[in-house]
C-alpha positions in Angstrom: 0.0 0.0 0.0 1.3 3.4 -0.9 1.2 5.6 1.6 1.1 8.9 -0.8 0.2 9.3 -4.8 1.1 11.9 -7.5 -2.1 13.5 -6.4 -0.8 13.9 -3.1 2.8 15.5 -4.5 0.9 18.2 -6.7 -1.1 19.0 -4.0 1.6 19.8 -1.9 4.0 21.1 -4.8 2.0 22.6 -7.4 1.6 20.7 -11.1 4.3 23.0 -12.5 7.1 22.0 -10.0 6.0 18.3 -10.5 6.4 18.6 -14.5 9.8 20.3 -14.2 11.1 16.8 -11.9 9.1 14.5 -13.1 8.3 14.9 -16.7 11.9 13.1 -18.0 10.2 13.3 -21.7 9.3 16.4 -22.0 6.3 15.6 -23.2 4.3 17.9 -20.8 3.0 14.9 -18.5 4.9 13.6 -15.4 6.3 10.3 -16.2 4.3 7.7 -13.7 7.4 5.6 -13.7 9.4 7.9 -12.4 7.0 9.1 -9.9 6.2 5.3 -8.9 9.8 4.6 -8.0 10.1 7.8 -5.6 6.9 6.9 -3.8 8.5 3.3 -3.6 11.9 4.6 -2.6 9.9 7.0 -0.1 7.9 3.9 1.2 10.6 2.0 1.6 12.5 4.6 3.9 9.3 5.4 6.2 8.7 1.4 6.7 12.4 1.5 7.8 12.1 3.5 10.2 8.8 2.8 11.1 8.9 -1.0 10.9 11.4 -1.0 14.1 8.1 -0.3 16.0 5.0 -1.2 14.1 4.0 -4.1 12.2 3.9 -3.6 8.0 2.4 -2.1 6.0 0.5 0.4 8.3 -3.0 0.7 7.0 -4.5 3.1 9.2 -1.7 5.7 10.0 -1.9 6.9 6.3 -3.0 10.6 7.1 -0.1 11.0 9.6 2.6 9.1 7.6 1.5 11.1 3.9 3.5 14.4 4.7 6.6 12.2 5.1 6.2 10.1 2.3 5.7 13.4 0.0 8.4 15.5 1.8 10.6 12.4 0.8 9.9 11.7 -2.6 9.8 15.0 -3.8 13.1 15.1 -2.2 14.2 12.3 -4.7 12.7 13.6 -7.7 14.7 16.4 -7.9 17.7 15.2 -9.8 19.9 18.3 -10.0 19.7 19.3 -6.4 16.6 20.4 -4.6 15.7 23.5 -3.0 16.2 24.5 0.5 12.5 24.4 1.7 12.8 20.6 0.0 16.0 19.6 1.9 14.3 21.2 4.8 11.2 19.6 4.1 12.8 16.4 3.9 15.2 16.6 7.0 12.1 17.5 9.2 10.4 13.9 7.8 13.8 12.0 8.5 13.5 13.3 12.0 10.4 12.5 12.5 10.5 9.0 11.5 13.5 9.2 13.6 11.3 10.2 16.7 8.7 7.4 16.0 11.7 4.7 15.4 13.0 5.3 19.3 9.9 5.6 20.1 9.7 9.5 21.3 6.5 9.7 18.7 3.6 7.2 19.2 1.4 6.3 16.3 -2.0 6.4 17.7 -5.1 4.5 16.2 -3.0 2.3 14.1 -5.0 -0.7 13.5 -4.8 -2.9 16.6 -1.2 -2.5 16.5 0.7 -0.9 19.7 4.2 0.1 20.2 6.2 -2.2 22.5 6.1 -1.9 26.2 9.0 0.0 27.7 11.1 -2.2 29.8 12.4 0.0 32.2 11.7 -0.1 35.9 13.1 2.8 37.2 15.5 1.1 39.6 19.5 0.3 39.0 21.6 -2.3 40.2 25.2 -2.4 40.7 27.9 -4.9 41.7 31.6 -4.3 42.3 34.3 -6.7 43.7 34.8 -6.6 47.9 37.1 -3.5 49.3 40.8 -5.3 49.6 42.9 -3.4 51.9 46.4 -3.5 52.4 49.9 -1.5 54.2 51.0 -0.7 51.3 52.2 2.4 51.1 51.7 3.3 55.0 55.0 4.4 56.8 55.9 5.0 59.9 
């Protein structure tokens, strides 16, 4: 399941910015193969990081995980170097999934599936070897 579409890209680009990285042709269309394999590449790196806390494919998280997947591949499309607000765009995505992988941002709602349990308890245990003492050293 993909989590975002070319729909969702010009949306959040505008159609012109999607023709100038996507439309390798130049026949005035965006090339859906080339679009496909950013949206893949951008799946790929959200079930990455997510995957270390959910179970795949997510199937109800799609409204939350969208921004990232078009920050991402937009990101990729740009062949030549993207913009600033991209990069920027895409950094803040990379964080986030960052955040949800050590489990600093929860998921919520996402269908039947939680994030595992911490295991800490709070408490801290040490054990070191018994004192050994000695003259050494002592004068009189």
């Amino acid at each position: 399941m993909a989590y975002a579409s070319l729909e969702d890209l010009v949306e959040r680009a505008g159609q012109s910015e999607i023709l100038e990285i996507a439309d390798r042709d130049g026949d005035g269309i965006a090339d859906t193969d080339v679009v496909d394999a950013a949206l893949t590449h951008a799946d790929n790196i959200v079930n990455g990081y997510v995957g270390a806390k959910y179970a795949l494919p997510l199937s109800t998280a799609t409204d939350l995980v969208r921004p990232w997947a078009v920050s991402i591949a937009r990101y990729w499309l740009h062949r030549y170097g993207p913009p600033d607000y991209v990069v920027r765009d895409y950094k803040d995505a990379i964080a986030t999934l960052r955040d949800v992988q050590a489990g600093k941002h929860v998921l919520q709602d996402v269908a039947g599936i939680a994030p595992e349990a911490s295991q800490t308890s709070g408490s801290f245990v040490a054990s070191h070897p018994p004192p050994h003492f000695d003259l050494r050293g002592w004068r009189e």
